[in-house]
C-alpha positions as a printed NumPy array, in Angstrom:
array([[149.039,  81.342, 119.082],
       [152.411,  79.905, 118.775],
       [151.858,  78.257, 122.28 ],
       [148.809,  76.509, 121.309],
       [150.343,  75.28 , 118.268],
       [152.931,  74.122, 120.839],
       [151.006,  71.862, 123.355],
       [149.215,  70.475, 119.758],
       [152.228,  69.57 , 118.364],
       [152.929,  67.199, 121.872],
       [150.227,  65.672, 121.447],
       [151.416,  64.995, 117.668],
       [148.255,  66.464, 116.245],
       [148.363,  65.494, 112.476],
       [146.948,  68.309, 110.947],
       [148.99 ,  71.276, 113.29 ],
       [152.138,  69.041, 112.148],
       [151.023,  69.875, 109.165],
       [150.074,  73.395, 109.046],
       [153.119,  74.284, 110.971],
       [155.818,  72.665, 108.356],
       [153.412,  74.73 , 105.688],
       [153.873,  77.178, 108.07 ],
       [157.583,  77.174, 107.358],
       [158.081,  76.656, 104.401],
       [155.95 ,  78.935, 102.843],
       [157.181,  81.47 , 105.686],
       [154.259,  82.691, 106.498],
       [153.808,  85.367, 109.092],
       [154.242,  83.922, 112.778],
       [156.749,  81.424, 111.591],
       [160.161,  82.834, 113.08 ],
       [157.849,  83.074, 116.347],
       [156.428,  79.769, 115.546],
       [160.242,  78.112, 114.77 ],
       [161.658,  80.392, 118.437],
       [158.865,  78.805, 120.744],
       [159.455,  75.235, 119.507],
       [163.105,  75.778, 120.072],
       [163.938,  74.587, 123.599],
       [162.162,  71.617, 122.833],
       [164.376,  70.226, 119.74 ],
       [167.679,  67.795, 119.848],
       [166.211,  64.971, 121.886],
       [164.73 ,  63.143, 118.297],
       [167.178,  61.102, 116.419],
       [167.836,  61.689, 112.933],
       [169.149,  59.542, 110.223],
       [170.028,  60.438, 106.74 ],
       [169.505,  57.863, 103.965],
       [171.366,  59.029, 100.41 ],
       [172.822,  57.339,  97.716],
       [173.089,  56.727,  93.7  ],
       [169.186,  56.897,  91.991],
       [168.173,  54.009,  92.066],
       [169.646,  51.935,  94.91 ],
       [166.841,  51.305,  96.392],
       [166.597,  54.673,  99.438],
       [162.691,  54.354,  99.473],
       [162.478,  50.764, 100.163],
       [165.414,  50.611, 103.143],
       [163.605,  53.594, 104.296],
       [160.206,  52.199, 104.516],
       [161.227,  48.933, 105.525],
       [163.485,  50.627, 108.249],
       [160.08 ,  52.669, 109.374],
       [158.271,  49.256, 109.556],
       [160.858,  47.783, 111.91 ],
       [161.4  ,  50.898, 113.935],
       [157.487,  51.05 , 114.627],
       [157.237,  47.169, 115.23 ],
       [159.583,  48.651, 118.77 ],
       [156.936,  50.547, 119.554],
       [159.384,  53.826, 118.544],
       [157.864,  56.573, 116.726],
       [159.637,  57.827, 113.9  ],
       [158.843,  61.208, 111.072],
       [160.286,  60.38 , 107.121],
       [161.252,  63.775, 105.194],
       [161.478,  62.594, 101.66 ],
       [163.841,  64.849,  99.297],
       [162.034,  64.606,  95.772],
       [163.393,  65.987,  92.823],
       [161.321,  68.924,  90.752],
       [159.516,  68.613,  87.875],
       [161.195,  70.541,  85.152],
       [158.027,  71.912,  83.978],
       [156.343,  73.221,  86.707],
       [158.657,  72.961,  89.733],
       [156.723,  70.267,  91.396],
       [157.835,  67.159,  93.233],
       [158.045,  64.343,  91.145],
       [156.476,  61.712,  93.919],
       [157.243,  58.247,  91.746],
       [157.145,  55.356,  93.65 ],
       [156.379,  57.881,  96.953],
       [152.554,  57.51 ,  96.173],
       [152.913,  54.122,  98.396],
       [153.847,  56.236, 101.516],
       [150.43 ,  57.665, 103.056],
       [150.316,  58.905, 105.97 ],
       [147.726,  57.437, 108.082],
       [146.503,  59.589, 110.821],
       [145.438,  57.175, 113.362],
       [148.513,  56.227, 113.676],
       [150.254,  59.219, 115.814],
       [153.819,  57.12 , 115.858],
       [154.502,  58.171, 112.015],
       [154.247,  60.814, 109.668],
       [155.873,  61.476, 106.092],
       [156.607,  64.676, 104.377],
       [157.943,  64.981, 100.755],
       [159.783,  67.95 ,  99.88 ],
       [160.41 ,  69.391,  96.612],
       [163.863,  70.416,  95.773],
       [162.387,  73.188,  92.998],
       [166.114,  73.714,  92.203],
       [167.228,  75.154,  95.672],
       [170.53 ,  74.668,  97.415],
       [170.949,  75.913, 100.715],
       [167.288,  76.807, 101.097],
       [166.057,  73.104, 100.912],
       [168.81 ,  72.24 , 103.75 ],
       [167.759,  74.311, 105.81 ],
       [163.685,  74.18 , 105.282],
       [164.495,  70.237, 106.142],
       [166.132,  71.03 , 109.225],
       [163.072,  73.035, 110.068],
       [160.969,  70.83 , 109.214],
       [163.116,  67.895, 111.308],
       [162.566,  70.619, 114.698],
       [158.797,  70.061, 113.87 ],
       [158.555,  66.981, 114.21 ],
       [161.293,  67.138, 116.91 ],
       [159.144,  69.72 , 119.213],
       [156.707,  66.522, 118.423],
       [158.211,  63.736, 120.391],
       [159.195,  61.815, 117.458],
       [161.954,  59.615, 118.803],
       [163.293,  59.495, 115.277],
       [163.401,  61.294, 112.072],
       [164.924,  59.959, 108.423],
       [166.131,  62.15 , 106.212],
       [165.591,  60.261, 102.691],
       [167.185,  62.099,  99.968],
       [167.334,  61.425,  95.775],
       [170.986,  61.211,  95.269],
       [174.469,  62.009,  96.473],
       [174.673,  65.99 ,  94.869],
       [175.399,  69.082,  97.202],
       [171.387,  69.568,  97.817],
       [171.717,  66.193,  99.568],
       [174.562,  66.439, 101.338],
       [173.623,  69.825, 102.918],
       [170.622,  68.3  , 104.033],
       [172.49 ,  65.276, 105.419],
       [174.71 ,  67.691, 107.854],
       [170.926,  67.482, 109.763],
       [171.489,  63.765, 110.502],
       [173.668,  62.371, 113.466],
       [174.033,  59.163, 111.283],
       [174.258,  58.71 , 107.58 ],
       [173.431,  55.554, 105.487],
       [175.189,  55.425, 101.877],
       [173.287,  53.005,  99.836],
       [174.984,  51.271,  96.953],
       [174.247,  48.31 ,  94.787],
       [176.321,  45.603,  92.815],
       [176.81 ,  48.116,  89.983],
       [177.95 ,  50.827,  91.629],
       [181.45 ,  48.603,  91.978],
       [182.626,  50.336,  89.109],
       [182.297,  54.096,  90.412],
       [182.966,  53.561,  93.704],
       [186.546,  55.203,  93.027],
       [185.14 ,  58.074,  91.657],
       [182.549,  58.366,  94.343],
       [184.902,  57.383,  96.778],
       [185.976,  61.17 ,  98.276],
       [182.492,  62.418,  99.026],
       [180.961,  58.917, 100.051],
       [183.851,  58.22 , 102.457],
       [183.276,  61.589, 104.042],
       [179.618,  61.652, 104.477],
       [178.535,  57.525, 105.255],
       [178.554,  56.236, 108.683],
       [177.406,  53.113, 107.335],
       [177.337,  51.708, 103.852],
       [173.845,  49.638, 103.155],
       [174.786,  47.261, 100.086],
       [171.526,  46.829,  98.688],
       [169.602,  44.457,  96.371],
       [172.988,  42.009,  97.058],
       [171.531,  38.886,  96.147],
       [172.943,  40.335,  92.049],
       [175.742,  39.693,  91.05 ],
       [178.982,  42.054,  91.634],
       [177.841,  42.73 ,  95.779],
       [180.857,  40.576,  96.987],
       [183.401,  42.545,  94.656],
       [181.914,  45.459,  95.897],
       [182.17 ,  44.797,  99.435],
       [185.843,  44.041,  98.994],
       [186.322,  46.806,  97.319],
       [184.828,  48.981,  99.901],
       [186.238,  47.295, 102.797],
       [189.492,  48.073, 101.056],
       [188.296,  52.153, 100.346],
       [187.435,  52.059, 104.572],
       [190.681,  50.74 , 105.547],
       [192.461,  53.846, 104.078],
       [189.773,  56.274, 105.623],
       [188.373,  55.079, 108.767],
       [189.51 ,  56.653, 111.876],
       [190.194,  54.443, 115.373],
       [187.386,  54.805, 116.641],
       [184.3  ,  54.157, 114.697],
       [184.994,  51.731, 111.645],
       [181.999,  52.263, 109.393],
       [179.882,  48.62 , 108.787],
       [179.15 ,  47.437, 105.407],
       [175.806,  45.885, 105.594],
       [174.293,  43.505, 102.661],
       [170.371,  44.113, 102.622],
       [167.995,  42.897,  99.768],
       [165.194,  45.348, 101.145],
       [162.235,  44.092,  99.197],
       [162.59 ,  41.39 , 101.024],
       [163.374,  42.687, 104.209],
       [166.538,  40.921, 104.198],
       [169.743,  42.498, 106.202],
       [166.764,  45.175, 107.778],
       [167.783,  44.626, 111.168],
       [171.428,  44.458, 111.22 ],
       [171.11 ,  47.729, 109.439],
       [169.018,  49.221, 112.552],
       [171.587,  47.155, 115.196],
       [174.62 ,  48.947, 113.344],
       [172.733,  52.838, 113.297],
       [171.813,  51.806, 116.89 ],
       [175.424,  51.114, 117.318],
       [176.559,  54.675, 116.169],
       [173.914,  56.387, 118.373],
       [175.848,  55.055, 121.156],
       [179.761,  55.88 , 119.812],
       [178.316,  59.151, 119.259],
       [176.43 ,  59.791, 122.303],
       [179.415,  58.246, 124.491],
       [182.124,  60.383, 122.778],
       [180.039,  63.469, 122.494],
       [180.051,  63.782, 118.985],
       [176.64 ,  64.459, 118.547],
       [176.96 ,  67.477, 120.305],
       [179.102,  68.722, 118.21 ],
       [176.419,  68.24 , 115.651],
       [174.18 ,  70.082, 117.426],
       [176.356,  72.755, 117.527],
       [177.314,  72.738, 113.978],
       [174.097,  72.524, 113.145],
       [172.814,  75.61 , 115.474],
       [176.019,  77.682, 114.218],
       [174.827,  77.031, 110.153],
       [171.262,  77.8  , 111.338],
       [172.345,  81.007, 112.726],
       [174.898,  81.965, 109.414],
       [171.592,  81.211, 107.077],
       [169.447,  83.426, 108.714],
       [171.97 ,  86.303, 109.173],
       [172.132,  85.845, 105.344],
       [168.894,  86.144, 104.454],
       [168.026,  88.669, 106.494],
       [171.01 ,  91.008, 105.336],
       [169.85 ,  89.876, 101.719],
       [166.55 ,  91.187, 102.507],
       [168.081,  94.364, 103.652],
       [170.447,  94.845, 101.2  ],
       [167.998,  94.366,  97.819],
       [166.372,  98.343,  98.049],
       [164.732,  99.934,  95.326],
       [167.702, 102.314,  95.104],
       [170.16 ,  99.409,  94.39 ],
       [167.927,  97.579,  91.751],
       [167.657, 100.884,  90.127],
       [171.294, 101.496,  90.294],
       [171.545,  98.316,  88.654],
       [169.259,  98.829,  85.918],
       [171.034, 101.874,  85.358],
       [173.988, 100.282,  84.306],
       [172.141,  97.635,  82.496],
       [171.161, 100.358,  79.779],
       [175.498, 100.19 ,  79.265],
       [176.521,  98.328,  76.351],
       [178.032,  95.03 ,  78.078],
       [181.678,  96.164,  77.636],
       [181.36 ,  99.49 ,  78.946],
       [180.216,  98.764,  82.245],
       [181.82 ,  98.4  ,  85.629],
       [182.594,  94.81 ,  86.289],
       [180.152,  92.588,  88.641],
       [183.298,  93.092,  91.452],
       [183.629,  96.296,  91.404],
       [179.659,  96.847,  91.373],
       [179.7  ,  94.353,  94.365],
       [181.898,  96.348,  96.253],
       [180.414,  99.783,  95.051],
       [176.877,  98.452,  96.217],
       [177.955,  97.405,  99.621],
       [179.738, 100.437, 100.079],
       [177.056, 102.483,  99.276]])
């Protein structure tokens, strides 16, 4: 079965695209077989990661970005990061109702995913999701996510290049923001610049690079006003740019390694979890449950105890 799911996802069949990311995230049955066949044919897409403050404007460079990259004739996969309703743990779609994926079209597709309060887990169902459309043919794949918080930057670690948006405003925080920003951003898109504040804001972030930016790859500060399109392409000539330092100093396989190495460290995780959580331990837990709070062994000792056992 996986095989035929295989030679349909080549020929970018929408609705085996689909099923299969279901596939995986709802790990079905099959889906470890599903994710090992697809394997060997992963790492040739491109992937991009898009984060940044709420508001700055991610879903607009992203679909504007899409629009240019299919103009080249270049097929390219969007894996939208939505927050979770508090309510009932669904995705909160917002303006996201404007991306539709239109299945004549076999040179797009666009999957939201819904955060439902995960950390790791979300990371790594992207990354998943990214070898999907990989195994695919997609030439590229954006990762958009909703902000700049640990969920998003664990997903990032997916992308070979990263796009920090900002806008005027965020002039003001960009010291605070500076440490995980400068770390993460390949490129910094300074969007919706026509306001007021996106010249002090460039200085001010030229200055932040100069301290932080190795030799060989200064990161670009592009100005974009994406509703209008404006600064669109210089954004795609400068992530064009990084696919080629990174691809000429071998730095993206590195990524691919880092990447394959987390992969690896998730699963052994989960499946020792799965291992681990018997009935005999739950029961040895609620055991001591039935303790008044300060007469029972500590959570480290009943760590240790538990693994020991």
């Amino acid at each position: 079965m996986p095989k035929d799911i295989l030679n349909n996802l080549k020929l970018k069949d929408s609705r085996t695209i689909s099923r299969s990311i279901s596939m995986v995230e709802n790990k079905e049955d099959g889906y470890l077989d599903l994710l090992s066949t697809i394997f060997p044919h992963t790492g040739n897409a491109y992937r991009i990661g898009i984060t940044g403050p709420p508001g700055s404007g991610k879903s607009t460079i992203t679909d504007q970005l899409v629009k240019l990259i299919l103009e080249k004739k270049i097929s390219v996969a969007v894996i939208a990061i939505d927050p979770s309703s508090p309510f009932n743990g669904g995705a909160i779609l917002g303006d996201r109702v404007r991306f539709v994926n239109d299945f004549k079209n076999i040179n797009t597709f666009f999957r939201s995913m819904s955060t439902r309060g995960s950390q790791g887990g979300l990371a790594n169902s992207a990354k998943l999701v990214a070898d999907i459309f990989d195994a695919s043919g997609f030439d590229i794949i954006i990762f958009e996510t909703v902000g700049v918080g640990q969920v998003e930057i664990d997903v990032i670690e997916a992308a070979d290049s990263v796009i920090v948006t900002l806008v005027p405003e965020s002039g003001d925080d960009i010291q605070m923001m500076k440490g995980g920003l400068m770390e993460i951003a390949d490129l910094f898109a300074i969007n919706k610049s026509d306001r007021q504040g996106a010249d002090r804001l460039y200085t001010s972030l030229n200055k932040a690079l100069e301290l932080n930016n190795n030799e060989f790859w200064r990161t670009p500060i592009v100005k974009t006003v994406a509703t209008r399109g404006d600064g669109i392409q210089l954004l795609y000539d400068q992530i064009v740019n990084h696919k080629e330092y990174i691809s000429n100093s071998n730095k993206r396989f590195e990524k691919l390694d880092k990447r394959y190495i987390k992969t690896i460290k998730f699963y052994v995780s989960d499946i020792l979890t799965d291992k681990f959580w018997t009935e005999e331990i739950d029961s040895r837990l609620n055991k001591e449950l039935k303790q008044d709070y300060n007469k029972r062994i500590s959570p480290f000792e009943m760590a240790n105890f538990l693994i020991k056992k």
